[in-house]
C-alpha positions as CSV (number, residue, x, y, z in Angstrom):
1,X,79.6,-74.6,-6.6
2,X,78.6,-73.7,-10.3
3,X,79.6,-70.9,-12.6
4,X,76.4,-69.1,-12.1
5,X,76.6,-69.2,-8.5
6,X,80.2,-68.4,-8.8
7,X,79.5,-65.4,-10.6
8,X,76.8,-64.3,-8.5
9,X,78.7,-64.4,-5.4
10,X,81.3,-62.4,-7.6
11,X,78.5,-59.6,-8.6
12,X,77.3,-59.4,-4.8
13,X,81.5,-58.7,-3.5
14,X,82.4,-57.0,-6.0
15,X,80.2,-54.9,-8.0
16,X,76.7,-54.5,-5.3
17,X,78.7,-54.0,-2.2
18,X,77.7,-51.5,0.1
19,X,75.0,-50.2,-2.2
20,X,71.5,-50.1,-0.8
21,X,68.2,-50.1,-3.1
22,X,65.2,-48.4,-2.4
23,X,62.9,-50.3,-4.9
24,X,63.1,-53.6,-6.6
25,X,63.4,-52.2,-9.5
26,X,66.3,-49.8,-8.9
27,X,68.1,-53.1,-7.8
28,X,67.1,-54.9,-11.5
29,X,68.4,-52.1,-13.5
30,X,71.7,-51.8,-11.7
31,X,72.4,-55.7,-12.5
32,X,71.4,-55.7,-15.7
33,X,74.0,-52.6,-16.0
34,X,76.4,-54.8,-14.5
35,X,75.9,-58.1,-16.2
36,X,76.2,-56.2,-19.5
37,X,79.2,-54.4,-18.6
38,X,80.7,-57.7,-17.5
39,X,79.9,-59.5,-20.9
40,X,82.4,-56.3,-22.6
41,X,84.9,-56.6,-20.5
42,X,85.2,-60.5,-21.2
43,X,84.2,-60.5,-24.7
44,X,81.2,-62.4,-24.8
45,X,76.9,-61.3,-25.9
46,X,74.9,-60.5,-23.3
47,X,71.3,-61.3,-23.7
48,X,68.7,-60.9,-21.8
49,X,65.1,-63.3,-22.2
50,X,61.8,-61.8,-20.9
51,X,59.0,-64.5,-19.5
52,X,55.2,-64.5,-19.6
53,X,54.0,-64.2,-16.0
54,X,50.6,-65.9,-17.1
């Protein structure tokens, strides 16, 4: 398996479990929360990259 599926599975144990999301978009903000607390606790930038949909 590869480091991003690594830490995905870690973010879905560890940091989503047992919370339930009423809208897409509550889920998005809640992981971007978490991946940017997860880049201070290691130390490393966090950014995030926004695509056209066109």
């Amino acid at each position: 398996m590869n480091r991003i599926k690594d830490e995905w599975l870690h973010l879905k144990r560890h940091e989503l479990c047992s919370q339930l999301f009423e809208h897409e978009y509550d889920l998005a903000m809640t992981l971007m929360a978490i991946i940017e607390q997860c880049g201070q606790r290691r130390g490393y930038p966090v950014e995030r990259f926004i695509f056209n949909s066109d």
